[in-house]
C-alpha positions in Angstrom: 78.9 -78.8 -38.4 82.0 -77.3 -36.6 80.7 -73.8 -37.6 77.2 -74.8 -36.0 79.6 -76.0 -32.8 81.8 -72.8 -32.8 78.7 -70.5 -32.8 77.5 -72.3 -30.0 80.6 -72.3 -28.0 81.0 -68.3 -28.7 77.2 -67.9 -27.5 78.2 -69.5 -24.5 81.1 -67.9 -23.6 79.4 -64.5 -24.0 76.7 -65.8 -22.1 79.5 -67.1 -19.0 81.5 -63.8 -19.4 78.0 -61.6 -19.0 77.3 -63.7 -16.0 80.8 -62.9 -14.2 80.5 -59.4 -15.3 76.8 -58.7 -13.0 77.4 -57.2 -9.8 75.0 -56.8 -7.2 73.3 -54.0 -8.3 72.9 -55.8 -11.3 71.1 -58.9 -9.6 68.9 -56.3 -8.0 67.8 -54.9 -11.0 66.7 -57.7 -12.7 65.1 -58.9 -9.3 62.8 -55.3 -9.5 62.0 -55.8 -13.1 61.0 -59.2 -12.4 58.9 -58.3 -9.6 57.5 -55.5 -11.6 56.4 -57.3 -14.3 54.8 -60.2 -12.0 52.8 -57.4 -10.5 51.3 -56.5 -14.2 50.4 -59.0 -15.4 48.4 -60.0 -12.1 46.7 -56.7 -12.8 45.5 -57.9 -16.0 44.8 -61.4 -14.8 42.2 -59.6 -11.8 40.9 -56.9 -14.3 40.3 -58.8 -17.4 42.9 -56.3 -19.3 43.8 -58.7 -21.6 42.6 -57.0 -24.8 44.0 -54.1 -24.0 47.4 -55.4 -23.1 47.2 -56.9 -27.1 46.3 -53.1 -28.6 49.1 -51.2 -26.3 51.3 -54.3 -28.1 50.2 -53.7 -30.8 51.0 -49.8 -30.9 54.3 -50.6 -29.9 54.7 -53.0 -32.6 53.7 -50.7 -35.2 55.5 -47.5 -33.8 58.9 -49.7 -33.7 58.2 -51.0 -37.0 57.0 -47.6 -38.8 60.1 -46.2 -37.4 62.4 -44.3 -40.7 59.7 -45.6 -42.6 56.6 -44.2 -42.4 57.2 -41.0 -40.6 53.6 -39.3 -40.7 51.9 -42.3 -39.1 55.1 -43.0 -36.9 54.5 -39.4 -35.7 50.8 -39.7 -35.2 51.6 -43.1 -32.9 54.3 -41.5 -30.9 51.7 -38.9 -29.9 48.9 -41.3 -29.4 51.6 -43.4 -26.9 52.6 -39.8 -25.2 48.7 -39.7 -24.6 48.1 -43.1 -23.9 50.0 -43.6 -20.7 47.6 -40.8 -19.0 44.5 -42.9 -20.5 46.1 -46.0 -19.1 46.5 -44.1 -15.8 43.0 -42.8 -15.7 41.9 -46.7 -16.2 43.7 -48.5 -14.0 43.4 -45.4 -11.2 41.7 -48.1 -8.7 44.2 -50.7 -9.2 47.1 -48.6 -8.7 45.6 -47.0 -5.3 45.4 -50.2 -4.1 49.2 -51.8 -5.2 50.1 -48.6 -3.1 48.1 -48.9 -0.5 48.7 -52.3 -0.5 52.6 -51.7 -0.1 52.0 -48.5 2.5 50.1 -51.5 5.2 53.4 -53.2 4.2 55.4 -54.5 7.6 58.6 -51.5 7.2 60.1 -51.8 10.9 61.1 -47.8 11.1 57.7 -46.9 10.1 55.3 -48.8 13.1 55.6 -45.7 14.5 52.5 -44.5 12.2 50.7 -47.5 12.6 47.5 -47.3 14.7 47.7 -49.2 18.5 46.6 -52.8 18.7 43.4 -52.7 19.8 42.3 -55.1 23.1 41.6 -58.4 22.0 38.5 -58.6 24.2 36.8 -56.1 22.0 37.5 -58.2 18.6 36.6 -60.9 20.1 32.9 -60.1 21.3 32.7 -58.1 17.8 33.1 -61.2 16.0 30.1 -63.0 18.8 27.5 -60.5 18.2 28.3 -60.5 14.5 27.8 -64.4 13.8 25.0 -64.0 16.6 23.4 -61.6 14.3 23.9 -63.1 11.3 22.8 -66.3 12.2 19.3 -64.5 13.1 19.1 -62.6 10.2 19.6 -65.7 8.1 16.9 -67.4 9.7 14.8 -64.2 8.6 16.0 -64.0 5.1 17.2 -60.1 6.2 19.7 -58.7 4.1 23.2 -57.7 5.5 26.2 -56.3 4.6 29.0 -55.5 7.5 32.6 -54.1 6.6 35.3 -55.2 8.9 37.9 -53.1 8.3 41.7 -53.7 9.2 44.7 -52.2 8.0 43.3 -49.7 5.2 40.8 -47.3 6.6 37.6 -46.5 4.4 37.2 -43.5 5.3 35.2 -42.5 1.8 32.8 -45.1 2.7 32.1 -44.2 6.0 31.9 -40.6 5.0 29.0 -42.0 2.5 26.6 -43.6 5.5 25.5 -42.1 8.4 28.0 -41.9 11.8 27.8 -44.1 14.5 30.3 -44.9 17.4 28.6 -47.8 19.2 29.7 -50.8 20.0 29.2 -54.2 18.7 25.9 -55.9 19.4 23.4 -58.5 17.8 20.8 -56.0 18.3 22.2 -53.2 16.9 23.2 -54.8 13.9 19.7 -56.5 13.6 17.9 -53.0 14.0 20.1 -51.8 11.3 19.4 -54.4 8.6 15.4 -54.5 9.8 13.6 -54.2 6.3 12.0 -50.8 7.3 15.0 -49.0 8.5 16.0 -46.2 6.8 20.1 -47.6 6.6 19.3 -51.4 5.5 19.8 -50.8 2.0 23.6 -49.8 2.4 26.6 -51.4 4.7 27.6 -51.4 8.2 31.3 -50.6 8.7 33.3 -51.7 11.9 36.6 -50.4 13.0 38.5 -51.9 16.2 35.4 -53.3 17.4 32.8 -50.3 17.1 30.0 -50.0 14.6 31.4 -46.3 13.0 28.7 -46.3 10.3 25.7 -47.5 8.6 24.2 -46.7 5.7 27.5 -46.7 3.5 28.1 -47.1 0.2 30.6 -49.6 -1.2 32.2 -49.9 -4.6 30.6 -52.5 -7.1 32.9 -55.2 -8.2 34.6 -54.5 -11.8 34.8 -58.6 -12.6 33.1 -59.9 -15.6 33.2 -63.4 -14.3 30.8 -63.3 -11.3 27.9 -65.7 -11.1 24.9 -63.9 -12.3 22.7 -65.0 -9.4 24.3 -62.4 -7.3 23.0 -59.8 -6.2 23.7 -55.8 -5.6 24.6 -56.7 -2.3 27.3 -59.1 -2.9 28.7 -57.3 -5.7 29.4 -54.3 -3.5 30.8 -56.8 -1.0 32.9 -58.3 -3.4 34.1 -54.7 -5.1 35.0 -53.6 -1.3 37.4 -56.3 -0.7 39.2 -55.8 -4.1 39.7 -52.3 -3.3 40.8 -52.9 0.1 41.8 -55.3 2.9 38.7 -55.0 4.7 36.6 -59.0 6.2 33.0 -58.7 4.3 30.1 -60.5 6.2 26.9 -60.8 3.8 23.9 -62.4 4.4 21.2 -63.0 1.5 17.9 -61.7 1.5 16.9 -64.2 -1.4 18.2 -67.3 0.4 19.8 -66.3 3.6 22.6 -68.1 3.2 26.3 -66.3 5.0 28.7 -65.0 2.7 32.5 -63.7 3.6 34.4 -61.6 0.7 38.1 -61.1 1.3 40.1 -59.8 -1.2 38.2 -60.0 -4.3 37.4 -63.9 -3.3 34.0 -65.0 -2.1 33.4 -67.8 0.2 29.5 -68.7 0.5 26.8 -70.7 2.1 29.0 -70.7 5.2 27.3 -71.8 8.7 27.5 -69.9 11.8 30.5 -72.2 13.4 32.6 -71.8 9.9 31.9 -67.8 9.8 33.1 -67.1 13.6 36.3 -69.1 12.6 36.8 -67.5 9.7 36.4 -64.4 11.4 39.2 -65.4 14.0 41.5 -66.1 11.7 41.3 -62.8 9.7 40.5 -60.2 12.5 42.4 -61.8 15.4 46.4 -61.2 15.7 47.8 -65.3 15.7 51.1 -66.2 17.5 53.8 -67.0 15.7 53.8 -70.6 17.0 49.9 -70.6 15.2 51.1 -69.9 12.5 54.1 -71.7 11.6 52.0 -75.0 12.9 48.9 -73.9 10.3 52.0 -73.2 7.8 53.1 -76.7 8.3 49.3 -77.9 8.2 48.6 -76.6 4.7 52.2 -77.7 3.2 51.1 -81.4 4.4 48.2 -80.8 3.2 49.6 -79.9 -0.3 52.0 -83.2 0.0 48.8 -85.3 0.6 46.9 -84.1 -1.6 49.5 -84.7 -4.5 50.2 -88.2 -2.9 46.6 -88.9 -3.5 46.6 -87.7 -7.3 49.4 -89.9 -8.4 
């Protein structure tokens, strides 16, 4: 028993002594590490990567184990790992793009120099009309749609897909583009600072497994934009007409007219910071409720 006690107590005092020894530097470290790691295994959450998470694992396993051992087929994994970070690479080439694109639209405070001007909230504003106007039509006509908003990360390799427009937002336009027997329904309409710049584009198809089978090409290719980018999908349904909004990787359907052009505000409009601490405060209470109500 005292030995049990005396290991303990000389565990803990390595443990206290480490702790006094870390140094900023240190803290920051682990902090980057941390954040790192959070980061991967999101990636395999969104991608479905788990099975190959288990085999790189498992390579590591048996390259640490085979180690002195068995040299030949230590050898033959240690060249097979030098290979298999360039495989892993070529895999996950989307993902990373957008982790770094992700952190480039990051808020840096010496770098808004290279951010583009806000644009005049007028023109938003009677983007986001015509839009819900249009879509409101079209899902009363079962007409397929597909419009792009895009915000901070521009598509150009989308747009460069379609054919070039520089109009500005209307219900009719949009209507004329998405008419049946248009040459540029079958593909996507993409609008930047409140001007259609394309039509005709085409999107990348969503990679998840786990989408409902009832959707369509459409939706998948709404759904694959957002997860590659920060871009507001609109998508109405030619099947059912119902309204559909993808935003990163999520899909929010059978959404009314009223719902979509608030949903719309809220992701393309700039909100005070008075807005948004009050809808901060909102969904925290919210939370609280909610949690009141299970127990």
């Amino acid at each position: 028993m005292e030995l049990f006690i005396n290991a303990a107590q000389g565990l803990a005092q390595r443990y206290v002594n480490l702790a006094l020894s870390l140094q900023f530097w240190d803290f920051l470290d682990i902090l980057v590490i941390t954040f790192l790691i959070y980061r991967l295994l999101l990636l395999v959450r969104r991608t479905n990567a788990s099975r190959l998470l288990k085999g790189v694992l498992f390579v590591i396993a048996a390259l640490w184990l085979s180690t002195d051992r068995l040299r030949v087929f230590n050898y033959l994994l240690g060249f097979v790992v030098e290979w298999g970070v360039v495989a892993v690479i070529i895999l996950f080439q989307p993902e990373i793009r957008r982790i770094l694109e992700q952190m480039g639209s990051s808020s840096i405070p010496f770098l808004d120099i290279f951010k583009k001007p806000q644009v005049d909230r007028e023109i938003i504003e009677n983007a986001i009309q015509e839009t819900v106007s249009a879509c409101g039509d079209m899902s009363k006509s079962r007409t397929g749609a597909l419009i792009v908003f895009e915000r901070h990360i521009q598509l150009d390799d989308a747009l460069r897909s379609g054919t070039k427009l520089d109009a500005e937002v209307s219900s009719e336009l949009l209507k004329n583009i998405f008419f049946v027997k248009a040459p540029m329904h079958d593909g996507a309409a993409l609008v930047r600072d409140g001007r259609v710049l394309g039509a005709g584009c085409m999107l990348p198809l969503s990679r998840n497994v786990n989408l409902s089978r009832d959707l369509g090409m459409r939706h998948r290719a709404g759904i694959g934009m957002s997860e590659n980018s920060d871009a507001v999908v609109v998508l109405v349904s030619e099947e059912t007409g119902s309204i559909s909004v993808a935003v990163g990787g999520m899909l929010k359907r059978h959404l009314m007219t009223e719902t979509l052009e608030q949903l719309l505000r809220n992701e393309l409009l700039p909100q005070p910071e008075e807005g948004k601490e009050k809808e901060k405060r909102g969904w925290l209470s919210s939370l609280r409720d909610k949690g009141k109500g299970e127990k």
